[in-house]
C-alpha positions, 0 to 999 in steps of 0.5 A: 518521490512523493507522498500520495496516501492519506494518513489513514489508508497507509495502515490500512494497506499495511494491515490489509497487506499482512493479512493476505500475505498471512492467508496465502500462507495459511491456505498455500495460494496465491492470496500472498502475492497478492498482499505484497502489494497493498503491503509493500505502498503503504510501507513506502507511502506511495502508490504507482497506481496512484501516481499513474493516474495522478491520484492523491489522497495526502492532504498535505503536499509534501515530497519523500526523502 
């Protein structure tokens, strides 16, 4: 699969992630599920929503082992 996030949105979503997931900890909603998302793309540095619409914020072309 390849890469499709910019070197800068990767830790981004991963921080944007953790804090969701800590606030649907903290206040017991549904902020958690919800941060699973960003959290889990920037782990794996690939957005199927993204992909979908064949969007690409990497500026190098470079497929994911």
């Amino acid at each position: 699969m390849k890469t499709n996030l910019a070197s800068i949105e990767r830790p981004l979503r991963i921080i944007i992630g953790i804090a969701a997931l800590a606030l649907g900890v903290v206040f017991h909603s549904w902020w958690g599920a919800l941060g699973a998302v960003p959290l889990l793309t920037g782990l794996i540095n690939w957005c199927p929503a993204y992909a979908l619409f064949g969007v690409s914020t990497c500026k190098i072309k470079t497929n994911s082992v």
